[in-house]
Structures are given as structure tokens and as C-alpha cells.
N, CA, C and O of each residue as an XYZ file, in Angstrom:
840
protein
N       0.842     -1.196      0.000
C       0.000      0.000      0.000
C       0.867      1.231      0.000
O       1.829      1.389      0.752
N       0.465      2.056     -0.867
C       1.333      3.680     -0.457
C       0.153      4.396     -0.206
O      -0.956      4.486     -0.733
N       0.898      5.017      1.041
C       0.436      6.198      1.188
C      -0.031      7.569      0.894
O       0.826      8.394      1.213
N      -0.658      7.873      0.601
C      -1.222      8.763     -0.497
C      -1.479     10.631      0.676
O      -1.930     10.902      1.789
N      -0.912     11.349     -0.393
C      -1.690     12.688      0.269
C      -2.871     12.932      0.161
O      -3.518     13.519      1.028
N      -3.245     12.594     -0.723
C      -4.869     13.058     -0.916
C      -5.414     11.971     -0.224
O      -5.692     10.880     -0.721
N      -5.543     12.280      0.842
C      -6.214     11.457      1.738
C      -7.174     11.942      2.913
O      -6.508     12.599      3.713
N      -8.844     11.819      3.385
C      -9.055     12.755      4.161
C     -10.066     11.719      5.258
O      -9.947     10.519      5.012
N     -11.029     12.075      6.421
C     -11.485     11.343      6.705
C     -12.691     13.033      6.819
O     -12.346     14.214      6.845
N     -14.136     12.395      6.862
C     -14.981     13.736      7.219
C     -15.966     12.803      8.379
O     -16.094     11.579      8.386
N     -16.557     13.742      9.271
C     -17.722     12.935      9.799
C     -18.485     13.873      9.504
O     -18.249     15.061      9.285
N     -19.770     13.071      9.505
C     -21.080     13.688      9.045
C     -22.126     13.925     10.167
O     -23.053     13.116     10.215
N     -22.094     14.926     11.067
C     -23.239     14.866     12.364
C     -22.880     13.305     13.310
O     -23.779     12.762     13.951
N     -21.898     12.913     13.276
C     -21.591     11.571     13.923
C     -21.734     11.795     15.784
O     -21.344     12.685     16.539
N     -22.576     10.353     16.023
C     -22.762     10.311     17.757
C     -22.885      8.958     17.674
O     -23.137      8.251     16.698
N     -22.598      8.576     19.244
C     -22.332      7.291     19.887
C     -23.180      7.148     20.913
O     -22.734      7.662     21.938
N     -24.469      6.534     21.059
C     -25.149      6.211     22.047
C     -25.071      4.928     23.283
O     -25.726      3.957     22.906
N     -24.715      4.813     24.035
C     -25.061      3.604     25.128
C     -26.285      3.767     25.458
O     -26.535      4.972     25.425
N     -27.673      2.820     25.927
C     -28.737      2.922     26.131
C     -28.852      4.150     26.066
O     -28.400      4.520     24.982
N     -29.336      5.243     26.845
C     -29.920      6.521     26.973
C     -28.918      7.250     26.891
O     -29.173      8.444     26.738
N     -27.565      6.887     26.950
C     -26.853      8.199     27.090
C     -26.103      8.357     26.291
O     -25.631      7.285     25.914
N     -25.587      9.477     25.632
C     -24.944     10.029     24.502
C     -23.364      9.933     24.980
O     -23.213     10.260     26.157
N     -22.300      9.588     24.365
C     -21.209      9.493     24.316
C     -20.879     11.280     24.151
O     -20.726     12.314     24.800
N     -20.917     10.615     22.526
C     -20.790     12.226     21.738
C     -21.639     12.346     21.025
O     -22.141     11.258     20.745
N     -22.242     13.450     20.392
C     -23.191     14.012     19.416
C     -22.862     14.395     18.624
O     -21.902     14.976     19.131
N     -22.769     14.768     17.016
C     -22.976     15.871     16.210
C     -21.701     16.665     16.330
O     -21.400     17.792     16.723
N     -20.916     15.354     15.707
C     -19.642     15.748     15.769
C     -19.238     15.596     13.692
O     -19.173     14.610     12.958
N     -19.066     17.052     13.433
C     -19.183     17.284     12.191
C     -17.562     18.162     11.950
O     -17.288     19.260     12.433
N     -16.702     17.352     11.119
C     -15.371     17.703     10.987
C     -14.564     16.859     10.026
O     -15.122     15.814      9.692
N     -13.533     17.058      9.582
C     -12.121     16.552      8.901
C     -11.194     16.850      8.905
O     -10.767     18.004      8.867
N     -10.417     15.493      8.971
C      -9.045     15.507      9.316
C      -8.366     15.039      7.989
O      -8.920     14.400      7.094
N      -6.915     15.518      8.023
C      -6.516     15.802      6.669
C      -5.243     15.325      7.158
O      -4.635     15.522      8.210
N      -4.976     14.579      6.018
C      -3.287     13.702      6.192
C      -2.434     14.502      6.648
O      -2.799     15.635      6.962
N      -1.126     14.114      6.791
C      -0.072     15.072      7.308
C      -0.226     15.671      8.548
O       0.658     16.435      8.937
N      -1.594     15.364      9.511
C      -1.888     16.224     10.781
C      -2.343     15.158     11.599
O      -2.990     14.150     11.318
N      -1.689     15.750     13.095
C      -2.175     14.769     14.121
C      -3.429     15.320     14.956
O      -3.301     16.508     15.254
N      -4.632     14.705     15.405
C      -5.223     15.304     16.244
C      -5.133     14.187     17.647
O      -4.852     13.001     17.822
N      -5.541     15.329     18.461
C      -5.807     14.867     19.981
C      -7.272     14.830     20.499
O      -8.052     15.782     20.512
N      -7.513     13.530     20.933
C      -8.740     13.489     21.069
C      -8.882     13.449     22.879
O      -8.455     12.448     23.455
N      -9.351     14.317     23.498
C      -9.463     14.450     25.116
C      -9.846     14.089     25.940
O      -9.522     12.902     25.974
N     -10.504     14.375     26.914
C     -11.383     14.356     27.807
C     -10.989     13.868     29.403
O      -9.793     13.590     29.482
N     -11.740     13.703     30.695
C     -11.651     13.243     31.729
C     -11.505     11.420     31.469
O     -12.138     10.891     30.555
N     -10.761     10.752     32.232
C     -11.665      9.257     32.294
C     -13.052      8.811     32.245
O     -13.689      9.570     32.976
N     -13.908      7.831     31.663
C     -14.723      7.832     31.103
C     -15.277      8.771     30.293
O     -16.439      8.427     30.077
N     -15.002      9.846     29.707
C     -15.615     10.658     28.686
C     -15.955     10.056     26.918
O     -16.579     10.517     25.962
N     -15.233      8.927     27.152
C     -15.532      8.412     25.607
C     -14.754      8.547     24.505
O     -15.057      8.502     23.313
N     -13.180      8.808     25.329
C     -12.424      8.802     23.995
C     -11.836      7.510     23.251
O     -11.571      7.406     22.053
N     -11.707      6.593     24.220
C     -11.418      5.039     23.535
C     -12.874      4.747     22.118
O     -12.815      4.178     21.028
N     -14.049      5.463     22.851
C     -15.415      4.781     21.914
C     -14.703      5.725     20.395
O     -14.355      5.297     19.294
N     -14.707      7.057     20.942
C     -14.655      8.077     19.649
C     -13.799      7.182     18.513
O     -14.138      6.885     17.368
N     -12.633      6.877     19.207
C     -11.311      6.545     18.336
C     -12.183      4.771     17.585
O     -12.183      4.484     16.388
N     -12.634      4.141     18.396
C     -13.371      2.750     17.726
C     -14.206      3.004     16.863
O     -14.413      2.041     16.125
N     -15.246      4.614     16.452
C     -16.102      4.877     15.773
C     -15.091      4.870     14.551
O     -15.136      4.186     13.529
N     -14.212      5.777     14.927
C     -13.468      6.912     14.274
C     -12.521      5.277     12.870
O     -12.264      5.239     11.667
N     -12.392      4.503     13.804
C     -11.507      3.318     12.927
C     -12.370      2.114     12.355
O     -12.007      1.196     11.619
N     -13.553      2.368     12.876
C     -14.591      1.429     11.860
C     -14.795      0.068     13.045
O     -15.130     -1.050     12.654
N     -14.637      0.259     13.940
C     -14.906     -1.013     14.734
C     -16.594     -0.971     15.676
O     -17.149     -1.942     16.190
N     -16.953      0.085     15.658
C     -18.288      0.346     16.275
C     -19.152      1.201     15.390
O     -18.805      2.177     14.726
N     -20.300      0.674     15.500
C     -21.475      1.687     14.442
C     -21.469      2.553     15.003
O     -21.416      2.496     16.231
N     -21.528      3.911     14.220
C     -22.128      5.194     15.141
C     -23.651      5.044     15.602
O     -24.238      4.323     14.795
N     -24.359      5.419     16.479
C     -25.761      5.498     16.526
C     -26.072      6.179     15.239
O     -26.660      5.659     14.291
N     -25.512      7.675     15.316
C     -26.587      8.608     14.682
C     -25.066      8.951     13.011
O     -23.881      8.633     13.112
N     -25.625      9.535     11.919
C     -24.612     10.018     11.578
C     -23.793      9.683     10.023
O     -24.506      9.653      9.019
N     -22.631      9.495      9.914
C     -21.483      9.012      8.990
C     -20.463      9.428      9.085
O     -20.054     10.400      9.721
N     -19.723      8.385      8.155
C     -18.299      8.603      7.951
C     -17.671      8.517      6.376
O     -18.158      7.613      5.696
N     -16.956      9.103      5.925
C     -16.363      9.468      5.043
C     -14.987      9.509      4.507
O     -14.407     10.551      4.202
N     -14.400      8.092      4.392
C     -12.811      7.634      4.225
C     -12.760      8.059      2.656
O     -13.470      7.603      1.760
N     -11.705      9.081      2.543
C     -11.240      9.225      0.789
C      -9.477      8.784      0.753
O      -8.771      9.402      1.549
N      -9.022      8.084      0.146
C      -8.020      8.083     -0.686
C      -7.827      8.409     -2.073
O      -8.693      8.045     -2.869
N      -6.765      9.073     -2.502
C      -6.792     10.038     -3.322
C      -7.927     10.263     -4.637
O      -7.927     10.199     -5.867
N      -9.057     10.624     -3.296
C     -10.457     10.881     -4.030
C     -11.249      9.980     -3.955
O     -12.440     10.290     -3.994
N     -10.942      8.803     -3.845
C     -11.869      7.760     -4.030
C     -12.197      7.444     -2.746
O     -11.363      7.475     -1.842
N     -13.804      7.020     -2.519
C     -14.162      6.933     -0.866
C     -14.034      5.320     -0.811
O     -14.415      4.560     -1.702
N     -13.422      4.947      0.412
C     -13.500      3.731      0.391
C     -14.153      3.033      1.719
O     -13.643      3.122      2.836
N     -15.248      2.392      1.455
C     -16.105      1.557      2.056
C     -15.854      1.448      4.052
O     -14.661      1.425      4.354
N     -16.484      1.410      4.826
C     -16.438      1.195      6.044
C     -15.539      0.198      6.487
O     -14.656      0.332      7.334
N     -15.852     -0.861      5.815
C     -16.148     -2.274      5.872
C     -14.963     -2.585      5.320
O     -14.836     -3.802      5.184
N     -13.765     -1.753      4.836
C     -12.813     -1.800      4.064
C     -11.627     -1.387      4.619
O     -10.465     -1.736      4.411
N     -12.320     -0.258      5.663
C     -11.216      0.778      6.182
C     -10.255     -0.145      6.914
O      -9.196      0.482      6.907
N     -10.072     -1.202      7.489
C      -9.325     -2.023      8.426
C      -8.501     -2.132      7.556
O      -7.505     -2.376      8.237
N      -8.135     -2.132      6.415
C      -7.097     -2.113      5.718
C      -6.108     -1.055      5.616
O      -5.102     -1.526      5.087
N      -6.015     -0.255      5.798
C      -5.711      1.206      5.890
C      -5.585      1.804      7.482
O      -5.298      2.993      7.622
N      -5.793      1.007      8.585
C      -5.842      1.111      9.813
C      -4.575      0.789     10.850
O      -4.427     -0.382     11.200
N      -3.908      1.534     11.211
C      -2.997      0.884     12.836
C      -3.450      1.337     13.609
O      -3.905      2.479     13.677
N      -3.412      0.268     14.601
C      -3.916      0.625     16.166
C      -2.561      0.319     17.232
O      -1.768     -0.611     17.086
N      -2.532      1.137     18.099
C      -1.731      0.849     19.642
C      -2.658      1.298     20.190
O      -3.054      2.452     20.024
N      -3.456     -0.004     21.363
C      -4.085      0.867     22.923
C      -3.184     -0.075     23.549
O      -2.217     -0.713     23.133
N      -4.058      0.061     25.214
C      -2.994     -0.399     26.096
C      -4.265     -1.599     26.327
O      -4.137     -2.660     26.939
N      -5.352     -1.147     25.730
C      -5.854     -3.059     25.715
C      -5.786     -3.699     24.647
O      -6.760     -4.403     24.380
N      -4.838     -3.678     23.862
C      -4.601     -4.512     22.639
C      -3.760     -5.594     23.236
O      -2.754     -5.500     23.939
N      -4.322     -6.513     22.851
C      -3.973     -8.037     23.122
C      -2.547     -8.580     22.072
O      -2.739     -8.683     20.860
N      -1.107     -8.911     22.687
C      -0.107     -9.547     21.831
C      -0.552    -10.997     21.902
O      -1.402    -11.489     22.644
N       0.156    -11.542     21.031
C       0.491    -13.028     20.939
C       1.513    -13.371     21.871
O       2.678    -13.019     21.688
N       1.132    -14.067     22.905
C       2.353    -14.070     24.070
C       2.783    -15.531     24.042
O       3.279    -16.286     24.878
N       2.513    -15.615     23.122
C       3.425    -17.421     22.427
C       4.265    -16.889     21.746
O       5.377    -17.341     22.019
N       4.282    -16.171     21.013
C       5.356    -16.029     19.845
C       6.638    -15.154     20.381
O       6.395    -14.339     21.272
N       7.698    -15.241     20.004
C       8.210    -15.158     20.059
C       8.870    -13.263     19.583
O       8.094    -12.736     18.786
N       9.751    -12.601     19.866
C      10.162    -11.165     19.129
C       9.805    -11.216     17.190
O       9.108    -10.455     16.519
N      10.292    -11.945     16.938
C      10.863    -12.233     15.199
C       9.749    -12.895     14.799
O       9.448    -12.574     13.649
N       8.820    -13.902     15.417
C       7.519    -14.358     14.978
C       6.221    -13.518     15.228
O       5.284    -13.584     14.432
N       6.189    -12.934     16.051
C       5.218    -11.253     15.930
C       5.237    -10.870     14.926
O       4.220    -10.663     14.264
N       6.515    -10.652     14.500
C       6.765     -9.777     13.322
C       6.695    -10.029     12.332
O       6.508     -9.161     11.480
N       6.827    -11.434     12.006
C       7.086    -12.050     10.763
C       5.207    -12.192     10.488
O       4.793    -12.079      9.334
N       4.378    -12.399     11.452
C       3.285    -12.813     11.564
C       2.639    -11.561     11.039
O       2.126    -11.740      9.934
N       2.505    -10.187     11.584
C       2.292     -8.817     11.743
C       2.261     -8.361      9.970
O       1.349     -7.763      9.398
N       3.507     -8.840      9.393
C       3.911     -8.219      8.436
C       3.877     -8.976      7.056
O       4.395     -8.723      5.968
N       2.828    -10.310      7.642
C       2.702    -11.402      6.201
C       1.405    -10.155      6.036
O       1.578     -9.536      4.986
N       0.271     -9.700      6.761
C      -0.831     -9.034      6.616
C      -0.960     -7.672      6.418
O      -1.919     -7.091      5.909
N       0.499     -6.995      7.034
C       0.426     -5.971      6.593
C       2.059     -4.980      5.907
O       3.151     -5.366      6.321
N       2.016     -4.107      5.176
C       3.210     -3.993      4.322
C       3.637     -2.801      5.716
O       3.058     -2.154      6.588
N       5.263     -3.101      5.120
C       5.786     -1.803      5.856
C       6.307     -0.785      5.424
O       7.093     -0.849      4.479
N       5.932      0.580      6.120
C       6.922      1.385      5.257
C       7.652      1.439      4.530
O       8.355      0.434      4.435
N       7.874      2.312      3.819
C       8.984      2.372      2.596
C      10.160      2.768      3.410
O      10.246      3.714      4.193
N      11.116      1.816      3.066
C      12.531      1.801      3.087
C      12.645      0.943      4.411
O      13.817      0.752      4.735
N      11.923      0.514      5.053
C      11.782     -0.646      5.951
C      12.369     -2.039      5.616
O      12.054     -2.215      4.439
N      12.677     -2.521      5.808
C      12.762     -4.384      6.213
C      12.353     -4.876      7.096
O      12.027     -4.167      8.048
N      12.184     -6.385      7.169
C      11.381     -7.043      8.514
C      12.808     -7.355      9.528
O      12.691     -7.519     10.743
N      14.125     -7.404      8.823
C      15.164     -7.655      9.463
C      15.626     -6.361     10.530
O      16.111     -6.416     11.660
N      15.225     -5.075      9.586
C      15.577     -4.037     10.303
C      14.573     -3.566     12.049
O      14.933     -3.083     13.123
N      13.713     -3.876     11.685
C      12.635     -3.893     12.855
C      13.060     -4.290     14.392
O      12.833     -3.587     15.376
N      13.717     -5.551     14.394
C      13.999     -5.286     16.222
C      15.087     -4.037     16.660
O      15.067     -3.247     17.604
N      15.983     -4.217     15.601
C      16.935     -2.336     15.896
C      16.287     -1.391     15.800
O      16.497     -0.552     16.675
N      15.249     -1.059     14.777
C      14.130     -0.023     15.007
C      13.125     -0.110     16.658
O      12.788      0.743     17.480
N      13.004     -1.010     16.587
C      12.500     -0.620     18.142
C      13.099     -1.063     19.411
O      12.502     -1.414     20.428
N      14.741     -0.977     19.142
C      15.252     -1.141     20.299
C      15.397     -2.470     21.080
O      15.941     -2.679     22.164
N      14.800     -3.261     20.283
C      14.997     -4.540     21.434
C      15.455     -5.720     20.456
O      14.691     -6.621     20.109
N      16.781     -5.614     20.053
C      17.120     -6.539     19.130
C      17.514     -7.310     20.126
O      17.387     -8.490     19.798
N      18.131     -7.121     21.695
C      18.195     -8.478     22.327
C      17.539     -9.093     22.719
O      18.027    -10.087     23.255
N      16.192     -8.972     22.735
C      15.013     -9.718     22.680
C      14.284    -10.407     21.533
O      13.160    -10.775     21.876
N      14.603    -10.688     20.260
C      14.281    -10.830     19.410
C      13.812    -12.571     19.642
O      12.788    -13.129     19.247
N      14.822    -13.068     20.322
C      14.231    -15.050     20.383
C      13.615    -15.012     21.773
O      13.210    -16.064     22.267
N      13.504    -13.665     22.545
C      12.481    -13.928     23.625
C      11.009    -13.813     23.243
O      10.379    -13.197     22.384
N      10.616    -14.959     24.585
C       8.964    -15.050     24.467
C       8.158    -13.619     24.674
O       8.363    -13.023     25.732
N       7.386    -13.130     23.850
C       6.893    -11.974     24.515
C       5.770    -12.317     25.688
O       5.293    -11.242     26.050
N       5.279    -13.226     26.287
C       4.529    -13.194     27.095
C       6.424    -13.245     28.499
O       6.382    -13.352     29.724
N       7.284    -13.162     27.910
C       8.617    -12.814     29.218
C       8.951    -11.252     28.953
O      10.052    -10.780     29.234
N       7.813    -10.431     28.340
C       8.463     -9.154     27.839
C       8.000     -8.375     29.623
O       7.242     -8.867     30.458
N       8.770     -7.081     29.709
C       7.790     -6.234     30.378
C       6.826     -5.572     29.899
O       6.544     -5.553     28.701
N       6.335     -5.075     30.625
C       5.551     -4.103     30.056
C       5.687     -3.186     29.641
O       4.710     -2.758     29.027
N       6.711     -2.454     29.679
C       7.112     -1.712     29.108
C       7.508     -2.008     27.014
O       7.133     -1.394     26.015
N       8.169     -2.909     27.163
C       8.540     -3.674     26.280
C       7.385     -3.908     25.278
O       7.369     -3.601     24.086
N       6.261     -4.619     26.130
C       5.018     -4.684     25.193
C       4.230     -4.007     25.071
O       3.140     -4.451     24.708
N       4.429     -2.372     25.355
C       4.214     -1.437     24.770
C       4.962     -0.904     24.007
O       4.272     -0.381     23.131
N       5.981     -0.737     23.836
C       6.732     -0.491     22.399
C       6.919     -1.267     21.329
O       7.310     -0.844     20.241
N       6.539     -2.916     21.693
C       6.209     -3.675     20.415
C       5.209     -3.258     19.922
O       5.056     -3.425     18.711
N       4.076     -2.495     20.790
C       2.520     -2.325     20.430
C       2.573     -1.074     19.299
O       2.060     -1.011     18.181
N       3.337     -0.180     19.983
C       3.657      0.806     18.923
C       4.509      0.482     17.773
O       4.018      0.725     16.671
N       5.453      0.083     17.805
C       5.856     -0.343     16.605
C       5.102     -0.870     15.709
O       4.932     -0.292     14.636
N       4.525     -2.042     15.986
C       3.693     -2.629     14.816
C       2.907     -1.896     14.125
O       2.655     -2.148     12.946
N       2.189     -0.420     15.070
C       1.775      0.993     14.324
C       2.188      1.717     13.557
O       1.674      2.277     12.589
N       3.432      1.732     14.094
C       4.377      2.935     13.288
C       5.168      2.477     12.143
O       5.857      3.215     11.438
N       5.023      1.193     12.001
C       6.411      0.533     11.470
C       5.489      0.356     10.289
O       6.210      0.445      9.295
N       4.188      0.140      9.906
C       3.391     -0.363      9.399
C       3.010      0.573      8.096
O       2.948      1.741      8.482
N       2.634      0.425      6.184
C       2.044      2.157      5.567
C       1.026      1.536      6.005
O       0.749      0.365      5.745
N       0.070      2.687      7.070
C      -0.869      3.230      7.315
C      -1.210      4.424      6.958
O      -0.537      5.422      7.215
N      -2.662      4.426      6.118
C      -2.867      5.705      6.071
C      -3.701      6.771      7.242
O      -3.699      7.999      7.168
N      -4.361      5.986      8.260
C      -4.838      6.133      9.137
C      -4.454      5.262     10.854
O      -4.817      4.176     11.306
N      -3.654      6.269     11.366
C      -2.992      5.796     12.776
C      -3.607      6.179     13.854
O      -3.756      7.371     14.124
N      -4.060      5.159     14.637
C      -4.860      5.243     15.880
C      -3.899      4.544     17.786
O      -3.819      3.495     18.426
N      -3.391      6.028     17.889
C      -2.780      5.881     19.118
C      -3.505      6.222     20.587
O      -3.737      7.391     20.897
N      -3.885      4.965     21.574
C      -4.370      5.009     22.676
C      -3.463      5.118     23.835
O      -2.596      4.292     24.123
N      -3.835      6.617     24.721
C      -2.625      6.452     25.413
C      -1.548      5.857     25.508
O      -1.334      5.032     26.397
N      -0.275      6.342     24.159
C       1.084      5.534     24.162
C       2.204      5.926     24.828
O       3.327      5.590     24.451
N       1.895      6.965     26.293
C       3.052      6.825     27.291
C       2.630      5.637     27.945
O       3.162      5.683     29.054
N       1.837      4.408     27.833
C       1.231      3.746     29.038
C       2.483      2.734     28.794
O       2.801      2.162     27.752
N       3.163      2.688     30.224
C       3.994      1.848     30.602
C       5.814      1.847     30.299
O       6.658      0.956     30.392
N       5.906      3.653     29.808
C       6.822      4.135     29.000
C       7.588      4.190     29.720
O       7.095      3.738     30.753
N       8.941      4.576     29.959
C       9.914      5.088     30.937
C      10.414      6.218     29.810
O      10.026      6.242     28.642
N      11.400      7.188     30.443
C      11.944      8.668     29.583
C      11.899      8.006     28.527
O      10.842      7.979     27.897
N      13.333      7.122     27.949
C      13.972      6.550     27.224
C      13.003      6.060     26.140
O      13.395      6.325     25.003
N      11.746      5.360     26.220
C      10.741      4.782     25.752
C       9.865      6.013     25.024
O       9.683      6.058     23.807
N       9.367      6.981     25.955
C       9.259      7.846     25.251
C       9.806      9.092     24.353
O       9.033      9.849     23.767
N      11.298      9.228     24.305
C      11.826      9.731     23.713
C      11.951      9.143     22.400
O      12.077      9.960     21.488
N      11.945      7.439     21.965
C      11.748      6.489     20.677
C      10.843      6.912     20.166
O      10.805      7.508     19.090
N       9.650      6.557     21.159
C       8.135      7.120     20.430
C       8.130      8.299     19.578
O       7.506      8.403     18.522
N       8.929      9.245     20.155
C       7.948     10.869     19.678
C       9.398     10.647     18.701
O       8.912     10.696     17.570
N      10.788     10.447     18.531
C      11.000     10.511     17.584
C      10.367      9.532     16.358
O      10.518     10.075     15.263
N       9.628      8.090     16.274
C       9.392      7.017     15.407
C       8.101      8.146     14.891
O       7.825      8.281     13.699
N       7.379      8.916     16.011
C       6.188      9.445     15.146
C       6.701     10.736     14.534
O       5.830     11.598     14.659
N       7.496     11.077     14.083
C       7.985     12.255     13.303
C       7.636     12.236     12.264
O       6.948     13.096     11.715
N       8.418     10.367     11.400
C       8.015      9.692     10.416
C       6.779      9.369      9.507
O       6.735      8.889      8.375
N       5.275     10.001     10.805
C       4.591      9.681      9.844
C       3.823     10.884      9.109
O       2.711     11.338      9.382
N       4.641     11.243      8.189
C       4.335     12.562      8.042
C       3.022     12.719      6.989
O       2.397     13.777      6.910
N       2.724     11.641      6.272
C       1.652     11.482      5.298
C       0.476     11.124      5.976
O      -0.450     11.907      5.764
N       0.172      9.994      6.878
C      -1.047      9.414      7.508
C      -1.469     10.804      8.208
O      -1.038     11.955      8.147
N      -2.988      9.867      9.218
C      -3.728     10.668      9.776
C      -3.570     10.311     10.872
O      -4.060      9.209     11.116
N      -2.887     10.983     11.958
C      -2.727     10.343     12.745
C      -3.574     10.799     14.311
O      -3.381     11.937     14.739
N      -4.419      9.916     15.028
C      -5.289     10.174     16.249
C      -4.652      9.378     17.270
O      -4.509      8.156     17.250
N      -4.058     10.685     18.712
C      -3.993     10.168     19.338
C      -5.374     10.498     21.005
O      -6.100     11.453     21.281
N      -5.218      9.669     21.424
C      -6.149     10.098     22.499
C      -5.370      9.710     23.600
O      -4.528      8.813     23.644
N      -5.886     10.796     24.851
C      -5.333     11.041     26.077
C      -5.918     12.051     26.903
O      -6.618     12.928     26.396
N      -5.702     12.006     28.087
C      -6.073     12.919     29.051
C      -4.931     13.782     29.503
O      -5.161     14.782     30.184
N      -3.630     13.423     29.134
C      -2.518     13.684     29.544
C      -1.599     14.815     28.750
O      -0.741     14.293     28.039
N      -1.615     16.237     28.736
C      -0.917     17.582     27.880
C       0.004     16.985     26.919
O       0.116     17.317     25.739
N       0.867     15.771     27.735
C       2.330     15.888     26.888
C       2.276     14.728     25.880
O       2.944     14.657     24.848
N       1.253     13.695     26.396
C       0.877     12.899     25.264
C       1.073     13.310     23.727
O       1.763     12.951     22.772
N      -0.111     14.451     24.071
C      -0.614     15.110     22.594
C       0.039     16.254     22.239
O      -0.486     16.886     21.323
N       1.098     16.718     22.741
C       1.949     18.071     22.644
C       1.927     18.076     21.196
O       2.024     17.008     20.590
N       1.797     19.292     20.520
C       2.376     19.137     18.901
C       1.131     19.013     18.484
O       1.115     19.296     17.286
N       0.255     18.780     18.803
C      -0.990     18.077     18.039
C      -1.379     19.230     17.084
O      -1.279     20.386     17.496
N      -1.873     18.944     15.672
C      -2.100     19.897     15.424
C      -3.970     20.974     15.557
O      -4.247     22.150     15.317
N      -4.760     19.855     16.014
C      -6.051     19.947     16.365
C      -6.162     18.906     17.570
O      -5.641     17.819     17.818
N      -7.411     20.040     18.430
C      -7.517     19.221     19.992
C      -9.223     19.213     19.789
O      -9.961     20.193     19.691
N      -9.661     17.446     19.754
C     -11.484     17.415     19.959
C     -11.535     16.739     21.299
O     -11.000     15.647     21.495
N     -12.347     17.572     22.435
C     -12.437     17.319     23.786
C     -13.970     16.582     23.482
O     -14.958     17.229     23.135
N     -13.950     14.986     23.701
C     -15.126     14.721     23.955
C     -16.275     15.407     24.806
O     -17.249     15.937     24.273
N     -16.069     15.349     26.214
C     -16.790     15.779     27.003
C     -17.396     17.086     26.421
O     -18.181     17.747     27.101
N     -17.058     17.440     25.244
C     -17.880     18.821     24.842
C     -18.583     18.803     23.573
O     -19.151     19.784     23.093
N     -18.514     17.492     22.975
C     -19.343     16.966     21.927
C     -20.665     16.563     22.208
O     -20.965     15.425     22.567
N     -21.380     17.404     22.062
C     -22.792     16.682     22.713
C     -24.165     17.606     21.597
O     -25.360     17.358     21.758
């Protein structure tokens, strides 16, 4: 897959209902490649739901959505193709091994340009872990595999869930340089936390979508 500039996402009056109560409402906007937004709020405010609307994994109640690649809209039901995710409840394969993640990760999805699958454990730092089990990783650890498989990945649409979770300095200093790189995608991160989203170039505070 390449990554394309002409690339946009729009919502159309989009909301998220649980029985009676509104997540978000009438949330009418677009985001445009090359830019990161920050999506906000308190705990429970609904930014994990926003970002699941936002990547095609939950129906909106009310509303639409609007995926274009260069011009052409492409299907809901499609968008998982075009999708990376890091949360901190994303589930690894804790059988496999560093090099079988990867090898597994990357039969399904292509990687960046100028990437290799060889180059990848030096890209994220843990080439001496490469024949360890990741269910022996820390946590820390299996959060920067989590991101990697995001970042490392052409996505045209990147979905980051709180990715200081479980970071130390060092960890996050990788991160914010690996996301420099993605200068074409769309990239959403969500957080409650200023420095998470520093840089962002647009901030949508759930709690005020209604």
C-alpha cells in the first residue's frame, strides 16, 4: 500500500449512544493527512469509543463517515485495511516469540517504505530480545512492540491510545521521535494527559461533543 496525500477522513453529524446516554453528538469535521489530532477528555468521557467509531470497529448510533483516498471513498467495511492501532488493551500473541510477531504482523500488513522485517527489532530497540517469548516481555517492552507494529506499518490512518502507558523517559523519547516519520497518515492520538498530545495539530475534547 502507499500512502497517499490526498487522503481525508470527514464525519457527518456523527454520535455514539449507550442505552440513553450520549457518548458524543454531532460531531461534524475533517481531518486531513499530514496532521495529528488529539482526542481528550476526563476518564470515562468516551475517547477510547470516539477513536473505535473513528476506525470502523463500532457503528455510530446517529450520523457518517467518510474515508477518501486520493479521491476515491472507500467503504467502512474496508477501512481495516488502511488502519494501525496501539491501545494499552490490545492483546499480543504471548506465544510467539520477538521475530515471529513480526514475521506474523507483516505477512498481513506492508511496511513502510525503506523498511525491512530484518531491520525492525533495531528499530524498536529490542534486538536483544528478538528469540524472547513476549509473554517474558515487560511491560514496558510490550508497549513499544505495540507501537511499533503501528508505526512501522504504511498506514494511512494511525490510531494511538494512550502511548506513554507503561513508557519510561527513554521509551518515550523512541516514540515521539518514530512518530515524526509519519508525516503522510492521519494520525489520532487520544489522552487525558498535555504531553501525550503536545504538537498536536487539532484538539477534539469529547466531554464537549454533545
Amino acid at each position: 500500500m502507499t500512502i497517499n496525500k490526498d487522503l481525508s477522513l470527514h464525519t457527518h453529524q456523527l454520535g455514539k449512544r449507550y442505552n440513553r446516554d450520549w457518548i458524543f453528538r454531532n460531531l461534524s469535521t475533517s481531518f486531513e493527512a499530514g496532521k495529528t489530532y488529539a482526542i481528550t477528555g476526563p476518564n470515562g468521557s468516551g475517547k477510547s469509543t470516539l477513536l473505535q467509531v473513528l476506525w470502523g470497529q463500532l457503528p455510530p448510533t446517529e450520523g457518517s463517515l467518510e474515508y477518501k483516498i486520493e479521491g476515491t471513498p472507500i467503504p467502512v467495511e474496508d477501512i481495516y485495511k488502511e488502519v494501525s492501532i496501539a491501545t494499552p488493551y490490545l492483546d499480543l500473541i504471548e506465544e510467539f516469540t520477538l521475530l515471529e510477531i513480526l514475521d506474523f504482523h507483516f505477512k498481513m500488513r506492508k511496511l513502510q517504505s525503506g523498511l525491512t522485517l530484518e531491520s525492525i527489532p533495531e528499530l524498536l530497540e529490542l534486538s536483544h530480545a528478538q528469540h524472547k517469548t513476549i509473554g517474558f516481555f515487560s511491560s514496558g517492552m510490550k508497549q513499544r512492540l505495540k507501537l511499533g507494529l503501528a508505526l512501522f506499518s504504511a498506514s494511512n490512518f494511525v490510531f494511538l491510545d494512550e502511548p506513554f502507558t507503561n513508557l519510561d523517559v527513554n521509551a518515550i523519547a523512541w516514540y515521539k521521535r518514530q512518530l515524526k516519520h509519519l508525516e503522510q497518515s492521519i494520525v489520532f492520538i487520544a489522552s487525558n494527559e498535555p504531553k501525550e498530545y503536545e504538537g498536536a495539530d487539532s484538539i477534539i475534547r469529547v466531554n464537549e461533543i454533545r
